[in-house]
PDBQT receptor file of N, H, CA, C and O in Angstrom, charges set to zero:
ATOM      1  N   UNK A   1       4.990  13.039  23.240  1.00  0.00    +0.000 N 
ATOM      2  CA  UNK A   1       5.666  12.283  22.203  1.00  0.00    +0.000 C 
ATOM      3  C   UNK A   1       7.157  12.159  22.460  1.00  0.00    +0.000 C 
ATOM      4  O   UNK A   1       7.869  11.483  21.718  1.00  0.00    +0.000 OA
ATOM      5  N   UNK A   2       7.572  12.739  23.392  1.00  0.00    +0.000 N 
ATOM      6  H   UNK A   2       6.994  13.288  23.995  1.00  0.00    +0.000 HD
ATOM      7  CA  UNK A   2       9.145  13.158  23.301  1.00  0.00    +0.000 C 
ATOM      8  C   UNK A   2       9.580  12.847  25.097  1.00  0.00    +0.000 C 
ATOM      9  O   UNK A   2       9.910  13.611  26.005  1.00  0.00    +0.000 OA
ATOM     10  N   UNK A   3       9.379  11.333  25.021  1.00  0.00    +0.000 N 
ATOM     11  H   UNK A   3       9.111  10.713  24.284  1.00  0.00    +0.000 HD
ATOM     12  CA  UNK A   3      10.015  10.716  26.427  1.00  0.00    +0.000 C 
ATOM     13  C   UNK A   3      11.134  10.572  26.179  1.00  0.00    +0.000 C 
ATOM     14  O   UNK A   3      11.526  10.627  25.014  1.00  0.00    +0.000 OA
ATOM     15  N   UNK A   4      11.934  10.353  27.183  1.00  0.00    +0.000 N 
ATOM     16  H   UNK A   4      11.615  10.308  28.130  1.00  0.00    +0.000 HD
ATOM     17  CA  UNK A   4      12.731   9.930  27.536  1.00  0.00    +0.000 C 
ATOM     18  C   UNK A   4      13.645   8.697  27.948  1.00  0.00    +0.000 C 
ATOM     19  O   UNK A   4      14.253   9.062  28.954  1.00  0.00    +0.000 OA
ATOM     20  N   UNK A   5      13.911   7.758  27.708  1.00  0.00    +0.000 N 
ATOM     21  H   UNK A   5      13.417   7.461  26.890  1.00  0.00    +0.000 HD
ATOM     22  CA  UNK A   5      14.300   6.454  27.973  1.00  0.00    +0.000 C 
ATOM     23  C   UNK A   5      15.625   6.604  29.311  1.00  0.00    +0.000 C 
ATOM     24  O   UNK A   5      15.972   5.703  30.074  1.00  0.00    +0.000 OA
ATOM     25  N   UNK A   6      16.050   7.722  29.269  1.00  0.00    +0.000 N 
ATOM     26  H   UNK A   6      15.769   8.454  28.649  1.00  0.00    +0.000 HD
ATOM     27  CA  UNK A   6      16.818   7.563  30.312  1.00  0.00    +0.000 C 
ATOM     28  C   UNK A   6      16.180   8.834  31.464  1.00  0.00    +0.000 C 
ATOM     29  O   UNK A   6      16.922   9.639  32.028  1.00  0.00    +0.000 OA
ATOM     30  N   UNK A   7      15.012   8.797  31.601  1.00  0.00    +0.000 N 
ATOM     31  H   UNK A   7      14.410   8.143  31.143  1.00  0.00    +0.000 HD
ATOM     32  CA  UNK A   7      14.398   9.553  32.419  1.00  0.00    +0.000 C 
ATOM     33  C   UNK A   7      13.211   8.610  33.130  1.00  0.00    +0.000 C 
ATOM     34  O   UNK A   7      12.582   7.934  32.316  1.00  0.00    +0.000 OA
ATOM     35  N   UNK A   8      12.748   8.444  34.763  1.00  0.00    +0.000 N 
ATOM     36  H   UNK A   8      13.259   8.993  35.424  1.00  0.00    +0.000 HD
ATOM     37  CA  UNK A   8      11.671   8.201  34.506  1.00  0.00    +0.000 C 
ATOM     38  C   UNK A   8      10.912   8.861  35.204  1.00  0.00    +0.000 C 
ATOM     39  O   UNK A   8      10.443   8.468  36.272  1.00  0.00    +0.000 OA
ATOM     40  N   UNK A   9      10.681  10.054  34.628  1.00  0.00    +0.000 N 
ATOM     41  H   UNK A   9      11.063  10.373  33.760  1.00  0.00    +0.000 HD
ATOM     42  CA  UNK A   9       9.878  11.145  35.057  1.00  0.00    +0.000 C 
ATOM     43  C   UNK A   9       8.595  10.563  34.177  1.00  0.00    +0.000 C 
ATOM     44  O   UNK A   9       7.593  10.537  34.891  1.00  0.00    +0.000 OA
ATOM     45  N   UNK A  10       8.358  10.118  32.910  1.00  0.00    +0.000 N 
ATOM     46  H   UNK A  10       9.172  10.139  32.330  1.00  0.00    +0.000 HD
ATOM     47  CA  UNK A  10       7.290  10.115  32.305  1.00  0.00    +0.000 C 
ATOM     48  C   UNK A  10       7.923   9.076  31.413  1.00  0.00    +0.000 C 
ATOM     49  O   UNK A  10       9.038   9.135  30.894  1.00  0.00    +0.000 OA
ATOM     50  N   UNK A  11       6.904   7.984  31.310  1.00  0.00    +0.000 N 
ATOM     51  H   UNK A  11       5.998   7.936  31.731  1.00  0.00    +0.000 HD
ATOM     52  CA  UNK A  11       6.820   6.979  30.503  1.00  0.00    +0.000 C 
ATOM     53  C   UNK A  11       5.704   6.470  29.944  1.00  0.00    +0.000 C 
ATOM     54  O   UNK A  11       4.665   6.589  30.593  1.00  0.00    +0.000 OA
ATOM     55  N   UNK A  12       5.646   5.629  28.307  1.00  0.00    +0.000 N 
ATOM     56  H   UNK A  12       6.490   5.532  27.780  1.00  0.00    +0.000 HD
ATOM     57  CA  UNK A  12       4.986   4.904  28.310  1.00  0.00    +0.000 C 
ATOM     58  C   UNK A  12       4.645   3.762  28.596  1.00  0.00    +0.000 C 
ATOM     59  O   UNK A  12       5.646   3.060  28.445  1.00  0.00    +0.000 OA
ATOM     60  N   UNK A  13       3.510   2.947  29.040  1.00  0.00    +0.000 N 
ATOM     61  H   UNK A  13       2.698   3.517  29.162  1.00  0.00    +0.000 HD
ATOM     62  CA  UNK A  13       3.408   2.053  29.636  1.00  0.00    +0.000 C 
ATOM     63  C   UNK A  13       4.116   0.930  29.009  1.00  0.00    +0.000 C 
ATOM     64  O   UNK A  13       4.527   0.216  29.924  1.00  0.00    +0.000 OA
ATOM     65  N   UNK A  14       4.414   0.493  27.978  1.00  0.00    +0.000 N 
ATOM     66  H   UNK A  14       4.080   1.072  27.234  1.00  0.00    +0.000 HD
ATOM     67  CA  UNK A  14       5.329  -0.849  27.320  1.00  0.00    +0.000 C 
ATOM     68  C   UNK A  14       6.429  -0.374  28.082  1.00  0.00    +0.000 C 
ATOM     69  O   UNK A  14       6.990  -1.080  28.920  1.00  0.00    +0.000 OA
ATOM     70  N   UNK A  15       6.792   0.914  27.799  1.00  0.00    +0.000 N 
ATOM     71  H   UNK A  15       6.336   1.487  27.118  1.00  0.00    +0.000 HD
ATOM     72  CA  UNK A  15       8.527   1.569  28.248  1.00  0.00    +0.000 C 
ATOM     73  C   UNK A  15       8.596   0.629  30.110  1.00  0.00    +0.000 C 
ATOM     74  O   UNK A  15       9.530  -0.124  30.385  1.00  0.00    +0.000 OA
ATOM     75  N   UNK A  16       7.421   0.923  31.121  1.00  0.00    +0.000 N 
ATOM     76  H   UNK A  16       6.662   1.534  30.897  1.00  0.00    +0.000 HD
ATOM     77  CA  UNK A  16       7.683   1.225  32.375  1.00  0.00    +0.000 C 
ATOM     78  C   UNK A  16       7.467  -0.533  32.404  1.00  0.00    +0.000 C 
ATOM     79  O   UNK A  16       7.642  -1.022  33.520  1.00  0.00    +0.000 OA
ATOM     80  N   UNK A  17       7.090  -1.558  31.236  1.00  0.00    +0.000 N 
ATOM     81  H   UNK A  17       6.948  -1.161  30.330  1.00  0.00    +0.000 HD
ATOM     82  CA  UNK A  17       6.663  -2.725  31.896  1.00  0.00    +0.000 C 
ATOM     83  C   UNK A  17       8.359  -3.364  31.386  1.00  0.00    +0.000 C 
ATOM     84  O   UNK A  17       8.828  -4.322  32.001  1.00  0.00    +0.000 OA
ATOM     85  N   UNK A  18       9.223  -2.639  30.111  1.00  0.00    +0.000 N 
ATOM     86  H   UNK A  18       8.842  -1.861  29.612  1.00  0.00    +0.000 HD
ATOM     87  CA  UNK A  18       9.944  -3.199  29.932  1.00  0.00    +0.000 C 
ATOM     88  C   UNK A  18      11.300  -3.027  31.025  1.00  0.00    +0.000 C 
ATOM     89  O   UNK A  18      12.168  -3.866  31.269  1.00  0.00    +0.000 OA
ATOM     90  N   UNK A  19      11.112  -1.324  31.701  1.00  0.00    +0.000 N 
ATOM     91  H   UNK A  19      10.407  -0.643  31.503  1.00  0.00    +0.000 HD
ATOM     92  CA  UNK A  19      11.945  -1.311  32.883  1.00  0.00    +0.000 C 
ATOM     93  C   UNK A  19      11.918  -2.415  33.711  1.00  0.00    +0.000 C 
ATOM     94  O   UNK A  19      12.778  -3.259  33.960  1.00  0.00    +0.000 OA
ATOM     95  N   UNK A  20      10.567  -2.238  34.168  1.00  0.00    +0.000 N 
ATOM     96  H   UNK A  20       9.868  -1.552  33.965  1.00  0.00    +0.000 HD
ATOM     97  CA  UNK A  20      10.359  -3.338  35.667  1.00  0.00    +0.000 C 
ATOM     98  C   UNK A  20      10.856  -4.678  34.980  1.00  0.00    +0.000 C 
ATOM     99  O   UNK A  20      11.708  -5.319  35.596  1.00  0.00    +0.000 OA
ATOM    100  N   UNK A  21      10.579  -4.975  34.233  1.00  0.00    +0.000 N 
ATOM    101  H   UNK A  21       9.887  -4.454  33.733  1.00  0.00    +0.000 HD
ATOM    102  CA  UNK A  21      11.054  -6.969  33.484  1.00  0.00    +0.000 C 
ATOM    103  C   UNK A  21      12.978  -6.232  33.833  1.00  0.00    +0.000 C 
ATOM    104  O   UNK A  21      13.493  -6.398  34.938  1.00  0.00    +0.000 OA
ATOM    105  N   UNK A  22      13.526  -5.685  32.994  1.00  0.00    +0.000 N 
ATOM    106  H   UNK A  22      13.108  -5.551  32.095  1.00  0.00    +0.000 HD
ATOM    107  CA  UNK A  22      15.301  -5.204  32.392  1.00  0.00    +0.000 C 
ATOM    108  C   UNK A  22      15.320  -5.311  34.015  1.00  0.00    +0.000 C 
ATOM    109  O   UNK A  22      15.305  -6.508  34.300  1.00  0.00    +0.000 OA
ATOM    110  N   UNK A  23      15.349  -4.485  35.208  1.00  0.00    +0.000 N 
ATOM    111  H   UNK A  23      15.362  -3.512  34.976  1.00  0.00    +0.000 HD
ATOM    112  CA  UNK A  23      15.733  -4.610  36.425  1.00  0.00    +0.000 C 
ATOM    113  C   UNK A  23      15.322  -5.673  37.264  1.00  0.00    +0.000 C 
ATOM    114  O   UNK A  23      15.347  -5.310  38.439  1.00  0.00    +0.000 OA
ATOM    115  N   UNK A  24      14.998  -6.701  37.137  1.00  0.00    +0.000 N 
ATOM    116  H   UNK A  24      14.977  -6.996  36.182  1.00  0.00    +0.000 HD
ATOM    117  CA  UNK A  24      14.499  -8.209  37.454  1.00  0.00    +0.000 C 
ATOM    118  C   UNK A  24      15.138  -9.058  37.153  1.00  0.00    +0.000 C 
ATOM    119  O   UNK A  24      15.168 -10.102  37.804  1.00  0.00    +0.000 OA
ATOM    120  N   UNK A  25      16.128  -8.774  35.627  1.00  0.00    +0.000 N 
ATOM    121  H   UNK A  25      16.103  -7.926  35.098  1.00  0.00    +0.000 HD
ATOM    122  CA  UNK A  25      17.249  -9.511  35.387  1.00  0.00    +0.000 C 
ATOM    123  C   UNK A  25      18.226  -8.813  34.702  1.00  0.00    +0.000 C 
ATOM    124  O   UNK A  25      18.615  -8.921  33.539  1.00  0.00    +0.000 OA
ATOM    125  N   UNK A  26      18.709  -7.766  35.984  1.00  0.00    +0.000 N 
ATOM    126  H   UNK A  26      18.393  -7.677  36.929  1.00  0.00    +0.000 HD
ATOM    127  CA  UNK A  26      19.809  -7.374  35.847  1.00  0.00    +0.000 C 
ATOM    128  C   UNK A  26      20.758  -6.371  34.422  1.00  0.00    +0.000 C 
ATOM    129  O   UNK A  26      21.923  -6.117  34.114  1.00  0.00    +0.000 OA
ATOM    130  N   UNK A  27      19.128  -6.036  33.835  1.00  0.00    +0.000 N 
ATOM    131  H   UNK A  27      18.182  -6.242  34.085  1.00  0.00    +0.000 HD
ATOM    132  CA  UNK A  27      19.657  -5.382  32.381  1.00  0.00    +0.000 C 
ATOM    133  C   UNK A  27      19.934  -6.261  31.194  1.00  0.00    +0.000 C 
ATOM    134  O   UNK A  27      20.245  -5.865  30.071  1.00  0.00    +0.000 OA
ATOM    135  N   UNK A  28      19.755  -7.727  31.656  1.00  0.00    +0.000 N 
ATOM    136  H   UNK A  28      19.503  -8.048  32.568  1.00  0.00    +0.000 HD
ATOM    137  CA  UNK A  28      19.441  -8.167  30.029  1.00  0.00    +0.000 C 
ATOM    138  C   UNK A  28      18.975  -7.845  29.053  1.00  0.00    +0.000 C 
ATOM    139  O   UNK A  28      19.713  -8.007  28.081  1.00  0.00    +0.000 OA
ATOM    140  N   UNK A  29      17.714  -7.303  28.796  1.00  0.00    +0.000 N 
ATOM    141  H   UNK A  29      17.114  -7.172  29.586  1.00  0.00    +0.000 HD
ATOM    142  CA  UNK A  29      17.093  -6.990  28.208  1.00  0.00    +0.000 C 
ATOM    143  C   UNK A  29      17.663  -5.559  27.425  1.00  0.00    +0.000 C 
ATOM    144  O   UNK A  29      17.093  -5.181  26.401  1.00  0.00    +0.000 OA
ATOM    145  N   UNK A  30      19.027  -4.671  28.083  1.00  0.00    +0.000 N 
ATOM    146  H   UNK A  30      19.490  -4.978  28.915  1.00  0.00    +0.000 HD
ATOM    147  CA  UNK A  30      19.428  -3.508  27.122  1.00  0.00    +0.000 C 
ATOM    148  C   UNK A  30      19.506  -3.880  26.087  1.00  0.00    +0.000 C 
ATOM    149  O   UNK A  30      18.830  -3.197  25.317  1.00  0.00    +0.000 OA
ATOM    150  N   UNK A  31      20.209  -4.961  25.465  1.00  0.00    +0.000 N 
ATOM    151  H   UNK A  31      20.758  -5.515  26.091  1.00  0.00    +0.000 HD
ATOM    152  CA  UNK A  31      20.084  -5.378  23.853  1.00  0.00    +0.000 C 
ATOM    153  C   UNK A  31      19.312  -4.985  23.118  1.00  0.00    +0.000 C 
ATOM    154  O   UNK A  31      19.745  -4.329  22.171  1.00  0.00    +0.000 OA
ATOM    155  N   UNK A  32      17.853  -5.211  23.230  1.00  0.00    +0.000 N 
ATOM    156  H   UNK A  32      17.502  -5.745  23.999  1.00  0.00    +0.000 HD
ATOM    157  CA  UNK A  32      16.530  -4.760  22.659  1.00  0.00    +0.000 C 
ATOM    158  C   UNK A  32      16.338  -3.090  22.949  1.00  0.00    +0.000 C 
ATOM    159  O   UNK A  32      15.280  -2.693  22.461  1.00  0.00    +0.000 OA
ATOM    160  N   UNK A  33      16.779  -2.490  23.334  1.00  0.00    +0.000 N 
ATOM    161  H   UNK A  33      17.639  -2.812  23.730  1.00  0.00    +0.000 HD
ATOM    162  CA  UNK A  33      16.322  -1.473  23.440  1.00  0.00    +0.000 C 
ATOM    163  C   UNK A  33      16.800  -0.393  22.061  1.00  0.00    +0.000 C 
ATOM    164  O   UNK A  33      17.970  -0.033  22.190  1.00  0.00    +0.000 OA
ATOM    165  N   UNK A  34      16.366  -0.040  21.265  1.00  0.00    +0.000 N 
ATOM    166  H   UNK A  34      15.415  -0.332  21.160  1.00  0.00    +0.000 HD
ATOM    167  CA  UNK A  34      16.201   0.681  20.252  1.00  0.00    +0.000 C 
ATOM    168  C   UNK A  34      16.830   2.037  20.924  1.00  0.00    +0.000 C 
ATOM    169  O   UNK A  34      16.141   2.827  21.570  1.00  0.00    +0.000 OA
ATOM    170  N   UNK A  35      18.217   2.197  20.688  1.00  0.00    +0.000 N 
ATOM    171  H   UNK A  35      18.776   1.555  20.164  1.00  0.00    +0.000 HD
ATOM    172  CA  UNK A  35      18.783   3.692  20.566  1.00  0.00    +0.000 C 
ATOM    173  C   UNK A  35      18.637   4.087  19.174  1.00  0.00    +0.000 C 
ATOM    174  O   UNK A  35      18.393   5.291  19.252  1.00  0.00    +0.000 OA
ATOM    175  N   UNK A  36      18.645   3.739  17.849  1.00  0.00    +0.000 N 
ATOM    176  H   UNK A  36      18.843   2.761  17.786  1.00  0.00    +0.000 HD
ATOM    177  CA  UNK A  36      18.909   4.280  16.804  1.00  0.00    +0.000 C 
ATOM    178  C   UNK A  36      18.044   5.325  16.248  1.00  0.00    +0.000 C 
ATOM    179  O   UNK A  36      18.277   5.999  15.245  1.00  0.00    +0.000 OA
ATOM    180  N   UNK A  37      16.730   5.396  17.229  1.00  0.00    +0.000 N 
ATOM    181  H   UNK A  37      16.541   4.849  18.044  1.00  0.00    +0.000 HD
ATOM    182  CA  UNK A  37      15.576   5.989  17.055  1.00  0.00    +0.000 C 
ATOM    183  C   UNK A  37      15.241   7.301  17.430  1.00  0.00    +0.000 C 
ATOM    184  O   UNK A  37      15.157   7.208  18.654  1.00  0.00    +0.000 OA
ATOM    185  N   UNK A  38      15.076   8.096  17.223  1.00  0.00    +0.000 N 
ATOM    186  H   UNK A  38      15.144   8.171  16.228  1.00  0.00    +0.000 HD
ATOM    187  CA  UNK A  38      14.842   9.559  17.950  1.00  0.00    +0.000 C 
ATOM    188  C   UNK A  38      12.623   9.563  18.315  1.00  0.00    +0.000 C 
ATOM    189  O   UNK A  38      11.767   9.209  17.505  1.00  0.00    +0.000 OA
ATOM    190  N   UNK A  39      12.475   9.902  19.243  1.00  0.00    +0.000 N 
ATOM    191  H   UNK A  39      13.170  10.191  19.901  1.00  0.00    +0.000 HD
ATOM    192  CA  UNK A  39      12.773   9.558  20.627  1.00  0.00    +0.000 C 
ATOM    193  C   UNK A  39      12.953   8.225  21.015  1.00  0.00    +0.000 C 
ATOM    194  O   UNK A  39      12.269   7.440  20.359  1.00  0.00    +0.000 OA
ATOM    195  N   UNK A  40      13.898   7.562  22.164  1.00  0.00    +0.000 N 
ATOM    196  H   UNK A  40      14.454   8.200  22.697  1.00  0.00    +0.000 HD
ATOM    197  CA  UNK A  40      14.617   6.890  22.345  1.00  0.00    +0.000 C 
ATOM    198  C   UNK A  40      13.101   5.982  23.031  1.00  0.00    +0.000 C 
ATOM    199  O   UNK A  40      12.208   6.687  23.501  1.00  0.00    +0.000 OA
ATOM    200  N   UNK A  41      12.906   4.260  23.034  1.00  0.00    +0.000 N 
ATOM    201  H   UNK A  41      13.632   3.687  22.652  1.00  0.00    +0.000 HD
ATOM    202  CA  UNK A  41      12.184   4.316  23.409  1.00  0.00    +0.000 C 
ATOM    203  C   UNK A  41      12.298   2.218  23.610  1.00  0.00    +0.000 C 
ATOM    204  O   UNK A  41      13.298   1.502  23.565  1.00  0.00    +0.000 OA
ATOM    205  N   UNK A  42      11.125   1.918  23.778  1.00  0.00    +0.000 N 
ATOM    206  H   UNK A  42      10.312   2.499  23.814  1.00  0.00    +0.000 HD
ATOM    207  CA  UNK A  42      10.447   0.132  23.722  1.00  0.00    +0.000 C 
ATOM    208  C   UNK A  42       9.240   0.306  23.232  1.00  0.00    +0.000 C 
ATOM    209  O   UNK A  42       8.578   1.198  23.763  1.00  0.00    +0.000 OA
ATOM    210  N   UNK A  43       8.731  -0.326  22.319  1.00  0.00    +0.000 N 
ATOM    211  H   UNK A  43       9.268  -1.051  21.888  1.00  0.00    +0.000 HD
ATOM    212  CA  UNK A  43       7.178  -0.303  22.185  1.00  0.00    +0.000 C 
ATOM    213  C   UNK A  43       6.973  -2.274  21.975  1.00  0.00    +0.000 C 
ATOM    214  O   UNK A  43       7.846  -3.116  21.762  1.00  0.00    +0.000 OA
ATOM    215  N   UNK A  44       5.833  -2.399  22.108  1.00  0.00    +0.000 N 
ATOM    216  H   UNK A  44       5.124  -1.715  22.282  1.00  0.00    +0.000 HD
ATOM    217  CA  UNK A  44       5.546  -3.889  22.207  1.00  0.00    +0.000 C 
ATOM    218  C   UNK A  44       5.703  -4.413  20.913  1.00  0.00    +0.000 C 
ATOM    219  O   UNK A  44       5.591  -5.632  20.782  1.00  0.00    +0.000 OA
ATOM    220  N   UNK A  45       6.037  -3.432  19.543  1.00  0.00    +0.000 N 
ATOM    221  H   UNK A  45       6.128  -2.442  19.650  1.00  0.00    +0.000 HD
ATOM    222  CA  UNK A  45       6.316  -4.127  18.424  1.00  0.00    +0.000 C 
ATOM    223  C   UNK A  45       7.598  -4.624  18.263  1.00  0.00    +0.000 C 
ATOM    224  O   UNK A  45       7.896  -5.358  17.320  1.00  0.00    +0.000 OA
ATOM    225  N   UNK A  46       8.642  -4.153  19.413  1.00  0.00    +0.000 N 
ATOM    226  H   UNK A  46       8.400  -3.557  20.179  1.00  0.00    +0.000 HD
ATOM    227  CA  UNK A  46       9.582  -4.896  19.325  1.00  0.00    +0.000 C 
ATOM    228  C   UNK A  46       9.778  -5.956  20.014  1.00  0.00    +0.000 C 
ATOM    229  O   UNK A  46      10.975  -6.189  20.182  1.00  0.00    +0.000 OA
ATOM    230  N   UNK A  47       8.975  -6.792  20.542  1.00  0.00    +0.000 N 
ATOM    231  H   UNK A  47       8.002  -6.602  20.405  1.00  0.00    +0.000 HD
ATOM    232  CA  UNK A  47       9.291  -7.723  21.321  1.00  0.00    +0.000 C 
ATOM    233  C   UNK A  47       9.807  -9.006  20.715  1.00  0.00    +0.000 C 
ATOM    234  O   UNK A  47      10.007  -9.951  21.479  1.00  0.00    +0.000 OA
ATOM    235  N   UNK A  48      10.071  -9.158  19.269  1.00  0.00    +0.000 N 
ATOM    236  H   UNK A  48       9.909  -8.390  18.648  1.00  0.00    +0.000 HD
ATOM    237  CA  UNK A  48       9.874 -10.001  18.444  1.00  0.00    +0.000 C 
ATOM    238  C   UNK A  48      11.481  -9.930  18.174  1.00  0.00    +0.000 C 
ATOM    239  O   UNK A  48      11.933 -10.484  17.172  1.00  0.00    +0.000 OA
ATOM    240  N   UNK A  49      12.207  -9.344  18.943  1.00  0.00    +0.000 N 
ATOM    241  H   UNK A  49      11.840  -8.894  19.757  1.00  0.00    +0.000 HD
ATOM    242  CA  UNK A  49      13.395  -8.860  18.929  1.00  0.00    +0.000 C 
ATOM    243  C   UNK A  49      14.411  -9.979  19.999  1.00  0.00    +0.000 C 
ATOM    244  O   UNK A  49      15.561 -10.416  19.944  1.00  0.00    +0.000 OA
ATOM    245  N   UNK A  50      13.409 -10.100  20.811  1.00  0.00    +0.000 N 
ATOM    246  H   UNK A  50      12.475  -9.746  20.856  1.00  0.00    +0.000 HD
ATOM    247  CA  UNK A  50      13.992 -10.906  22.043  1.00  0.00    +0.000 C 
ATOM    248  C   UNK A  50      13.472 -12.920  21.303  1.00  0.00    +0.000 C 
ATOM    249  O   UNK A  50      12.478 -13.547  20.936  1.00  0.00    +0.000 OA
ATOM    250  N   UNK A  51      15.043 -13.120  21.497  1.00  0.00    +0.000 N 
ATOM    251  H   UNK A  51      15.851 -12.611  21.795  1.00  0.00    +0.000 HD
ATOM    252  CA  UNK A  51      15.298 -14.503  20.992  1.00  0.00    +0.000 C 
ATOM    253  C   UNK A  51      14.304 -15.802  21.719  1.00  0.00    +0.000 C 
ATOM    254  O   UNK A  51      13.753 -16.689  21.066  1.00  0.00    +0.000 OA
ATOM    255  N   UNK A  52      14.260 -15.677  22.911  1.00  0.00    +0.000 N 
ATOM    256  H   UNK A  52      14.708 -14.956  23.441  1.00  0.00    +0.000 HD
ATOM    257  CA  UNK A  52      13.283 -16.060  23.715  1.00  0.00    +0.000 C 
ATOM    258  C   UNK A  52      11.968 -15.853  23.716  1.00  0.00    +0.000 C 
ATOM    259  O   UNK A  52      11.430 -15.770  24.819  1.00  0.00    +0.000 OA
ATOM    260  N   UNK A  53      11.204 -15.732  22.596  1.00  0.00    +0.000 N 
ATOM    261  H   UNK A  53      11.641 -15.800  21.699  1.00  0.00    +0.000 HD
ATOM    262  CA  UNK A  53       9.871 -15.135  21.979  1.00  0.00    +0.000 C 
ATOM    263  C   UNK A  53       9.985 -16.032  20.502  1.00  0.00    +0.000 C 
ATOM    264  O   UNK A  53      10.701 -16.163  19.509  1.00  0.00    +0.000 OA
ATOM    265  N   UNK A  54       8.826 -16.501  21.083  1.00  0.00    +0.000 N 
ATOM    266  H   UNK A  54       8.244 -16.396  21.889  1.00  0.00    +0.000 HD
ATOM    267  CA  UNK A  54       8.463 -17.726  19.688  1.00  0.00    +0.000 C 
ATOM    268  C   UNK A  54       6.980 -17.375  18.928  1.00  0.00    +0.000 C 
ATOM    269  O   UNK A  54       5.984 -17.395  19.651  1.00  0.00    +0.000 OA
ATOM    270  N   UNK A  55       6.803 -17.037  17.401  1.00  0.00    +0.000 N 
ATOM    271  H   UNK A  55       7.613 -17.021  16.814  1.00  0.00    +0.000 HD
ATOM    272  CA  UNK A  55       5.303 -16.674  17.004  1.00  0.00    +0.000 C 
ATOM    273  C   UNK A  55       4.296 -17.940  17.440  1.00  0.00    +0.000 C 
ATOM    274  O   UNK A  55       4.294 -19.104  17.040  1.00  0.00    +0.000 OA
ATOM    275  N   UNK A  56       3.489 -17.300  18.362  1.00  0.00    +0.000 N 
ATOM    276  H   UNK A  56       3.491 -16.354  18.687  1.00  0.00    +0.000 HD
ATOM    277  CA  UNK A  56       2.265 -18.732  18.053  1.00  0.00    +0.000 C 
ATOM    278  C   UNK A  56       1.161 -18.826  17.311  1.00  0.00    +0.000 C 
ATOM    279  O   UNK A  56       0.549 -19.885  17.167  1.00  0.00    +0.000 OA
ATOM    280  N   UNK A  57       0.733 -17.414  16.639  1.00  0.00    +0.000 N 
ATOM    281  H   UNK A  57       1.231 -16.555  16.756  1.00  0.00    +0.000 HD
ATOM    282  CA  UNK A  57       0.027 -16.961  15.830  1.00  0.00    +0.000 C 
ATOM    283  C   UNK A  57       0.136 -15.959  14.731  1.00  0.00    +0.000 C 
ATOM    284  O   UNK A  57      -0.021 -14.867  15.277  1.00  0.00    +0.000 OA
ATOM    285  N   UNK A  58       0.345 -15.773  13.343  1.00  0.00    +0.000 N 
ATOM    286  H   UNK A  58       0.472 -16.660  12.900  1.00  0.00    +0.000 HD
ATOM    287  CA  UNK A  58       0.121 -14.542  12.752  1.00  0.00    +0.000 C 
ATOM    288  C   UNK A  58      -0.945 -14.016  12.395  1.00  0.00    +0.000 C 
ATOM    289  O   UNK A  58      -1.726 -14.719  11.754  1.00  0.00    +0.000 OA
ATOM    290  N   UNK A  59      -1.244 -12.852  12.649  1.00  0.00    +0.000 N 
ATOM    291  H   UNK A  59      -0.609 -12.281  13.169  1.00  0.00    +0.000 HD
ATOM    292  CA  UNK A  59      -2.799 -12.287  12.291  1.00  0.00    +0.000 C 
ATOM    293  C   UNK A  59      -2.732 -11.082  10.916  1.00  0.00    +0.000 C 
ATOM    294  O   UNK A  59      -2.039 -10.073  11.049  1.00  0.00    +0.000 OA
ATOM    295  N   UNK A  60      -3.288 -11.260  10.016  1.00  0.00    +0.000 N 
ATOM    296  H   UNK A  60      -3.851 -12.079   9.909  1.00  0.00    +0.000 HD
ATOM    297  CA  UNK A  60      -3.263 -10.276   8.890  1.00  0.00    +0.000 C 
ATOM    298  C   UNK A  60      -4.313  -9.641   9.358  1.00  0.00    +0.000 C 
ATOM    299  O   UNK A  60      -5.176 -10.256   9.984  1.00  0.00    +0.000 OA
ATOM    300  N   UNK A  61      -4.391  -8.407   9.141  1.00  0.00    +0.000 N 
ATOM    301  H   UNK A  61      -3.690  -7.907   8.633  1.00  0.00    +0.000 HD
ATOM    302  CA  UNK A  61      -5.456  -7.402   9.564  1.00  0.00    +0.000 C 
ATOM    303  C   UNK A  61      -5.781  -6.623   8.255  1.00  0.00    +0.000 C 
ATOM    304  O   UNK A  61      -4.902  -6.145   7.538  1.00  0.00    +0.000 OA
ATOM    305  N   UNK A  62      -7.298  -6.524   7.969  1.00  0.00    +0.000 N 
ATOM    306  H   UNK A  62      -8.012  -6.912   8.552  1.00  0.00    +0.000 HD
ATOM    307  CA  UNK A  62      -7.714  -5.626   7.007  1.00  0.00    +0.000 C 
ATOM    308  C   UNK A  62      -8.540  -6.023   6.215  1.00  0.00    +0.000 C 
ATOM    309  O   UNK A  62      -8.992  -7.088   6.634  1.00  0.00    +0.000 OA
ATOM    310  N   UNK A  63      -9.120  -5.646   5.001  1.00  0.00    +0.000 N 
ATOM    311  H   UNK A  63      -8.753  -4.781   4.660  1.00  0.00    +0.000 HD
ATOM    312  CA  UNK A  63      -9.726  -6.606   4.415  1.00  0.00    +0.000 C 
ATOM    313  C   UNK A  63      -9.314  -7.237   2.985  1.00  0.00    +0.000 C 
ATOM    314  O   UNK A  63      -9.968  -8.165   2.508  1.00  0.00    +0.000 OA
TER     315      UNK A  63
């Protein structure tokens, strides 16, 4: 539960896909990255964060 964002000894997989994309263009992508959070991190619910991300669907879940 307790990665690291400035380690990459151990990651989660959103974390290691958002590295590989951030070093492809040069660290754009630090903006989005959620420091305010303890543990420091990316998960795919933030992708909605990046301006370049348009909804093409909303899905309500439940019943």
């Amino acid at each position: 539960m307790y990665f690291n964002y400035f380690s990459d000894d151990v990651m989660y997989c959103s974390e290691f896909v958002f590295k590989s994309l951030n070093q492809c263009v040069n660290g754009a992508y630090n903006k989005y990255l959620r420091l305010d959070t303890l543990p420091y991190g990316v998960t795919t619910d933030d992708i909605f964060l990046n301006e370049n991300c348009t909804l093409v669907k909303r899905l309500q879940f439940g019943w």
